[in-house]
C-alpha positions in Angstrom: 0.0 0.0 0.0 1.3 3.2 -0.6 1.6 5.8 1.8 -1.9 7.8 2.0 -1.6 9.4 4.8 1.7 11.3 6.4 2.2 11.2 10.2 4.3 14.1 11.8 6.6 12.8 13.8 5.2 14.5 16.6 2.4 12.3 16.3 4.2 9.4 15.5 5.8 9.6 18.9 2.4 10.5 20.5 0.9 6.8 18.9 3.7 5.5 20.3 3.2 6.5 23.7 -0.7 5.4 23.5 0.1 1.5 22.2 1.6 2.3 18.6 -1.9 2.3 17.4 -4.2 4.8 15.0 -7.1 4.4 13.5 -8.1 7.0 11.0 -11.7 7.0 10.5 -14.7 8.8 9.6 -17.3 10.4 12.2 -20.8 11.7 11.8 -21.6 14.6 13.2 -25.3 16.3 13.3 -26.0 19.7 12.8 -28.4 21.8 14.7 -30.8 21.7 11.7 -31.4 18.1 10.9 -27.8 17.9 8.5 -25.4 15.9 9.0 -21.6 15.7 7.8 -18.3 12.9 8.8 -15.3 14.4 9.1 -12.4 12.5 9.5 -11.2 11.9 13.0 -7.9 10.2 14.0 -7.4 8.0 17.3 -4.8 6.3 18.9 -6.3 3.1 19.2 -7.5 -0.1 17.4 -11.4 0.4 15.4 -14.2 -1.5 16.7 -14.6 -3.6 14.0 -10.6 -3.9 12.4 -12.6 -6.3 9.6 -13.8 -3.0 7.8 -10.4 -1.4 7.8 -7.2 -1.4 5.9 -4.7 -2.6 7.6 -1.3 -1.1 7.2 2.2 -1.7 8.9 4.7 1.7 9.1 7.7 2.1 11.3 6.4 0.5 14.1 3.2 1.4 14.4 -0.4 -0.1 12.8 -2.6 1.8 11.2 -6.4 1.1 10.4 -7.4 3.1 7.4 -11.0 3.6 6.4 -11.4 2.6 2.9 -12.8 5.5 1.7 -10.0 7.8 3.5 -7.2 5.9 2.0 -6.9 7.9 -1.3 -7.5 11.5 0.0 -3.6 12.2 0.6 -4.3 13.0 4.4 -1.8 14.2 7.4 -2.1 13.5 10.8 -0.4 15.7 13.7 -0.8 16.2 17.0 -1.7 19.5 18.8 -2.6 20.8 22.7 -0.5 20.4 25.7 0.5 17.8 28.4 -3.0 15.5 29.1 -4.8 17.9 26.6 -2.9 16.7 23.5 -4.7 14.9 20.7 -4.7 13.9 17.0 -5.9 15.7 14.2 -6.4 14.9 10.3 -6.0 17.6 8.1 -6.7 17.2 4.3 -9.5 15.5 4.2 -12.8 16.9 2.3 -16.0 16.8 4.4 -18.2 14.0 3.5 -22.1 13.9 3.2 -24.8 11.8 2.3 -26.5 14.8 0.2 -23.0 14.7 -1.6 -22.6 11.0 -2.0 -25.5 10.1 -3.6 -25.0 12.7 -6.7 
């Protein structure tokens, strides 16, 4: 597999230090009228159901792609402070159903 999705190396050493584990996924989220969008989240931990994910091995650590994330050329970084830190995905386009189904 080729390499569609860079990780800092900030955030490389962040998995690290949470099991060597990311999942890069997409998430729902409802708007105050009735929409509702997925944006892309990342997470330092192994998916639910690892069946409906690509798996991927990369200097030490295992990634779990979402199919439909794995051509979008996406980076994942880490921002905050101390306990506050967490991972981010940057690139990736907002996804809808409305759009989808064009």
């Amino acid at each position: 597999m080729a390499e569609p999705i860079h990780i800092s190396p900030d955030a490389a050493a962040f998995i690290h230090e949470k099991g060597g584990v990311l999942t890069v996924r997409l998430s729902p989220r409802h708007g105050c009228c009735g929409g509702i969008a997925s944006l892309a989240v990342a997470e330092a931990r192994p998916p639910n159901a690892p069946e409906h994910f690509t798996r991927d091995e990369r200097d030490g650590l295992t990634l779990y792609i979402a199919p439909e994330l794995e051509e979008e050329g996406l980076k994942v970084d880490v921002e905050g402070f101390w306990k506050l830190r967490r991972l981010y995905v940057d690139g990736a386009a907002i996804h809808s159903p409305r759009s989808e189904s064009s």
